[in-house]
TORDREN-599194 format. One record per residue (C-alpha): residue in one letter; residue number from 1; x, y, z. Coordinates in Angstrom, 3 decimals, padded with zeros to 6 digits. Layout:
@res = a | n = NUM | X = X | Y = Y | Z = Z
...
//
This chain:
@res = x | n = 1 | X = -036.338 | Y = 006.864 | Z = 027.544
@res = x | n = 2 | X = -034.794 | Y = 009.678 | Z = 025.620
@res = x | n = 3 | X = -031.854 | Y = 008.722 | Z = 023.427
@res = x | n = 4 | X = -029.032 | Y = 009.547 | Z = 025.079
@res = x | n = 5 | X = -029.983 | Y = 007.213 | Z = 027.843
@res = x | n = 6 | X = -030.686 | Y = 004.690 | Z = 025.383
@res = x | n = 7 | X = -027.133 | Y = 005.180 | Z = 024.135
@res = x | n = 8 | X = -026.070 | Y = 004.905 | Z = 027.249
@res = x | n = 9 | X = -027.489 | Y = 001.918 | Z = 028.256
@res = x | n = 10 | X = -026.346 | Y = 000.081 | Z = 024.759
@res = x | n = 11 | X = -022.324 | Y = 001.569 | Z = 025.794
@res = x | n = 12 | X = -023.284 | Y = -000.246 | Z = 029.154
@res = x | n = 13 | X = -024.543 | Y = -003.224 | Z = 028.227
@res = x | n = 14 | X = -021.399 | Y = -003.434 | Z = 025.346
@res = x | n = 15 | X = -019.072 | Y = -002.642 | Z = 028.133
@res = x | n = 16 | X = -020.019 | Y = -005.293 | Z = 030.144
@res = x | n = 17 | X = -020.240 | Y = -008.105 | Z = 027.487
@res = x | n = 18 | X = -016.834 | Y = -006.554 | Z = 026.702
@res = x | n = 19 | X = -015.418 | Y = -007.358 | Z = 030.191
@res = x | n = 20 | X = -016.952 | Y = -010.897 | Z = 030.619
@res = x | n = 21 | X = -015.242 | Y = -011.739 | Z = 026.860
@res = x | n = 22 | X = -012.060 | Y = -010.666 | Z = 028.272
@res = x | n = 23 | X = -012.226 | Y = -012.441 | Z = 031.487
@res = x | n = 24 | X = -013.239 | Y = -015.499 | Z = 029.577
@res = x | n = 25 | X = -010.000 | Y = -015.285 | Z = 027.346
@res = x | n = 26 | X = -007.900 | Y = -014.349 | Z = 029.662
@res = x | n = 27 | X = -009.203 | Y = -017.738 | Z = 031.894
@res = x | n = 28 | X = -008.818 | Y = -019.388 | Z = 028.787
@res = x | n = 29 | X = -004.869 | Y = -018.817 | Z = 028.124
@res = x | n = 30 | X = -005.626 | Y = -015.948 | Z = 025.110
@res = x | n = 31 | X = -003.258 | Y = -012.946 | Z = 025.460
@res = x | n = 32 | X = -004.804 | Y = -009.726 | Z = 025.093
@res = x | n = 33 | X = -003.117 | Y = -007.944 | Z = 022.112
@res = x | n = 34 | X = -005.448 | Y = -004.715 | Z = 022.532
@res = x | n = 35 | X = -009.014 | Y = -003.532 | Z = 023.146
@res = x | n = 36 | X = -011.060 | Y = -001.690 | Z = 021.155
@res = x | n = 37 | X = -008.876 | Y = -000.932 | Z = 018.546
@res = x | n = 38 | X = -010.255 | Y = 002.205 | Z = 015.955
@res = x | n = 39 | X = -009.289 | Y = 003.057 | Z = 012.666
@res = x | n = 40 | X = -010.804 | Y = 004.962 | Z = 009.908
@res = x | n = 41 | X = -013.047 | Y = 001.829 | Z = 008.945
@res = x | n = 42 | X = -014.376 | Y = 000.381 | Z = 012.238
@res = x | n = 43 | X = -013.860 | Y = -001.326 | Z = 015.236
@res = x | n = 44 | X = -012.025 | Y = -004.297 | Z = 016.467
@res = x | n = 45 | X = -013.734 | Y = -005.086 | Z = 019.899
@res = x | n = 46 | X = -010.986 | Y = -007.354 | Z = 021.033
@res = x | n = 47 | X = -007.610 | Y = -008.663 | Z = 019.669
@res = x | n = 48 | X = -006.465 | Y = -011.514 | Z = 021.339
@res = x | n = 49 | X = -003.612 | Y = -014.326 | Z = 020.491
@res = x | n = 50 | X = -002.568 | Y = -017.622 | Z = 021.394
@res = x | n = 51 | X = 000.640 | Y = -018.932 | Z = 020.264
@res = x | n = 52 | X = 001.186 | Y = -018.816 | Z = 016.142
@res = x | n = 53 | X = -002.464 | Y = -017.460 | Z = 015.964
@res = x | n = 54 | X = -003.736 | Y = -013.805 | Z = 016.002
@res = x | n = 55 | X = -007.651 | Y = -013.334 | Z = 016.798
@res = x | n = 56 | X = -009.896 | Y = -011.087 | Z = 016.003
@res = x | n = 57 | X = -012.921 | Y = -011.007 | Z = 018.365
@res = x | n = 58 | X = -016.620 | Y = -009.604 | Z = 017.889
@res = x | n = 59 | X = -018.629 | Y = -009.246 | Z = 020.986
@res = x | n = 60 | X = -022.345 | Y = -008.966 | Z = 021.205
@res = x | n = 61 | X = -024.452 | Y = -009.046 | Z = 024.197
@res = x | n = 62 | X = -028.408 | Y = -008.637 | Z = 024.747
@res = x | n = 63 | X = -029.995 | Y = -009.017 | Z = 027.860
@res = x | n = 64 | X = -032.375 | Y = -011.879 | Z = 028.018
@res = x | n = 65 | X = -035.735 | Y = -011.369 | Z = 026.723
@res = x | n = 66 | X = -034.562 | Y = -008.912 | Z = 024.126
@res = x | n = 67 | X = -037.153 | Y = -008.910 | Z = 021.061
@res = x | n = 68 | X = -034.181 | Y = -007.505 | Z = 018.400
@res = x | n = 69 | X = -032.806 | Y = -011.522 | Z = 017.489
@res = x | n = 70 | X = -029.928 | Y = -013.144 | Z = 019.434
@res = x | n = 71 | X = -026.737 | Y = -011.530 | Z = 019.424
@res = x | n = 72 | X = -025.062 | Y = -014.145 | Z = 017.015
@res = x | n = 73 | X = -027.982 | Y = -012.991 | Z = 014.704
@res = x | n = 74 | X = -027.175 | Y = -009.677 | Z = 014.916
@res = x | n = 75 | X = -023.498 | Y = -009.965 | Z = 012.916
@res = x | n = 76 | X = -024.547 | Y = -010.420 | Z = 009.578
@res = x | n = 77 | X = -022.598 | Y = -010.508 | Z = 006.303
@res = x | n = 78 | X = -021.894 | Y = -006.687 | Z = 005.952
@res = x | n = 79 | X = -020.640 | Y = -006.434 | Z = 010.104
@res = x | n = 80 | X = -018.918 | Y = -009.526 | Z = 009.218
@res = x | n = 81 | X = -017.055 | Y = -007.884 | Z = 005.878
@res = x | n = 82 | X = -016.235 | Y = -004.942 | Z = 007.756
@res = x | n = 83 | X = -014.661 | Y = -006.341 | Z = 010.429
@res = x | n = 84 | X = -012.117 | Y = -008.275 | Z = 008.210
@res = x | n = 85 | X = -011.632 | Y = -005.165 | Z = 006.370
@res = x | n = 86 | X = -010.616 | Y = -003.454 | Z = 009.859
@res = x | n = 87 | X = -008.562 | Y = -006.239 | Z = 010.491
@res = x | n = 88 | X = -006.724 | Y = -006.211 | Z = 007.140
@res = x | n = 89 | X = -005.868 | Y = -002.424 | Z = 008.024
@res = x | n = 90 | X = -004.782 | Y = -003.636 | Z = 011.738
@res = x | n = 91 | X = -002.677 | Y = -006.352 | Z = 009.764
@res = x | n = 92 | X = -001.119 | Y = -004.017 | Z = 007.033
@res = x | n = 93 | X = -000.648 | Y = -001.101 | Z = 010.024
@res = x | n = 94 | X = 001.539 | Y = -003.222 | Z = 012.477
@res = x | n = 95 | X = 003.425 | Y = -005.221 | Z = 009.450
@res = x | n = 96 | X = 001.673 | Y = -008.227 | Z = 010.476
@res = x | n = 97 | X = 000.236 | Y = -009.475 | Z = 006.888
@res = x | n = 98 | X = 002.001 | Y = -013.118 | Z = 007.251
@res = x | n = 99 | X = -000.014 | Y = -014.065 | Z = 010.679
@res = x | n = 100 | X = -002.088 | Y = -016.509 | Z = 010.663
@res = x | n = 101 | X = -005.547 | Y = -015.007 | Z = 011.789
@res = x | n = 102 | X = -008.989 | Y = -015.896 | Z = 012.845
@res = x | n = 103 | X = -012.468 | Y = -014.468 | Z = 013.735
@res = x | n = 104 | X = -014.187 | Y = -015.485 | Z = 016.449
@res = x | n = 105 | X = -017.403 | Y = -013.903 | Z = 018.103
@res = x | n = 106 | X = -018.220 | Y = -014.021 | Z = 021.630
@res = x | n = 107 | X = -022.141 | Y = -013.586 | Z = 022.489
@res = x | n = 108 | X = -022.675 | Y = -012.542 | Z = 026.428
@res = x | n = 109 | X = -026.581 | Y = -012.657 | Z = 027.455
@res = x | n = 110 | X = -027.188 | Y = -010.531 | Z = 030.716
@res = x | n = 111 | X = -029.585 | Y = -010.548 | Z = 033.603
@res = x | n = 112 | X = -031.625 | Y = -007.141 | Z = 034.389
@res = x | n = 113 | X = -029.252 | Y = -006.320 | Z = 036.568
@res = x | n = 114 | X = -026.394 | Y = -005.904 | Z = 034.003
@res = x | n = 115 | X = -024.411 | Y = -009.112 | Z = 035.307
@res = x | n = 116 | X = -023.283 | Y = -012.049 | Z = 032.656
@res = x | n = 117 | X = -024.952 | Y = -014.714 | Z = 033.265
@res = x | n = 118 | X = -024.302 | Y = -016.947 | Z = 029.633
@res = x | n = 119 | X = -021.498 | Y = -016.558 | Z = 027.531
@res = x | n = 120 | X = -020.936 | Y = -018.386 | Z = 023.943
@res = x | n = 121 | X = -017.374 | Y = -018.634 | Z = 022.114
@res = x | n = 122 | X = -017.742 | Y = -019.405 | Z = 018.185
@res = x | n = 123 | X = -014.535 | Y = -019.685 | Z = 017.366
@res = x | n = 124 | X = -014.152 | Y = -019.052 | Z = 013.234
@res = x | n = 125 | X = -017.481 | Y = -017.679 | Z = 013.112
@res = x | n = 126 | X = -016.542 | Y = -015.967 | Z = 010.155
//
């Protein structure tokens, strides 16, 4: 496999998780605040709220029998720091630096053919 269809297939497969994590939420009673949100120091996969409480959400997903680690294993200290440093530029952007804020990460494992089939909530992972 040549790597652009590698790339590919990682967009895909983070695409998907994305969409299962949102589904989830939304089930759930979150309010999505926005998707995918980009500034110059990363990427906020999904910003959700619930009432009084603004949430900053990870997603990872692997399909089963990956050999790379699980996809909670795969956010480690410096993914961890630079989300809350995308976050604290999200906060001071929209003027929301009083909120009360939390991270949670959302792990979706898929079958071969690309469909959720296990998805794990932790919320204040981090």
């Amino acid at each position: 496999m040549n790597i652009d269809m590698k790339k590919n297939a990682r967009q895909l497969t983070g695409r998907i998780g994305e969409q299962a994590a949102e589904r989830y939420l939304l089930l759930n009673g979150y309010e999505i605040v926005d998707r995918n949100w980009r500034c110059k120091t990363g990427e906020i996969d999904l910003i959700v709220s619930k009432p009084g409480l603004l949430i900053f959400v990870e997603v990872r997903s692997r399909h089963q029998g990956d050999s790379f680690g699980t996809a909670a294993e795969s956010v480690d200290e410096r993914k961890q720091r630079k989300v809350r440093h995308t976050a604290e530029f999200y906060l001071r952007r929209y003027n929301r630096t009083d909120s009360a804020v939390r991270f949670d990460l959302i792990t979706v494992e898929l079958n071969a053919r690309n469909q959720a089939v296990k998805l794990d909530h932790y919320r204040n992972a981090f």
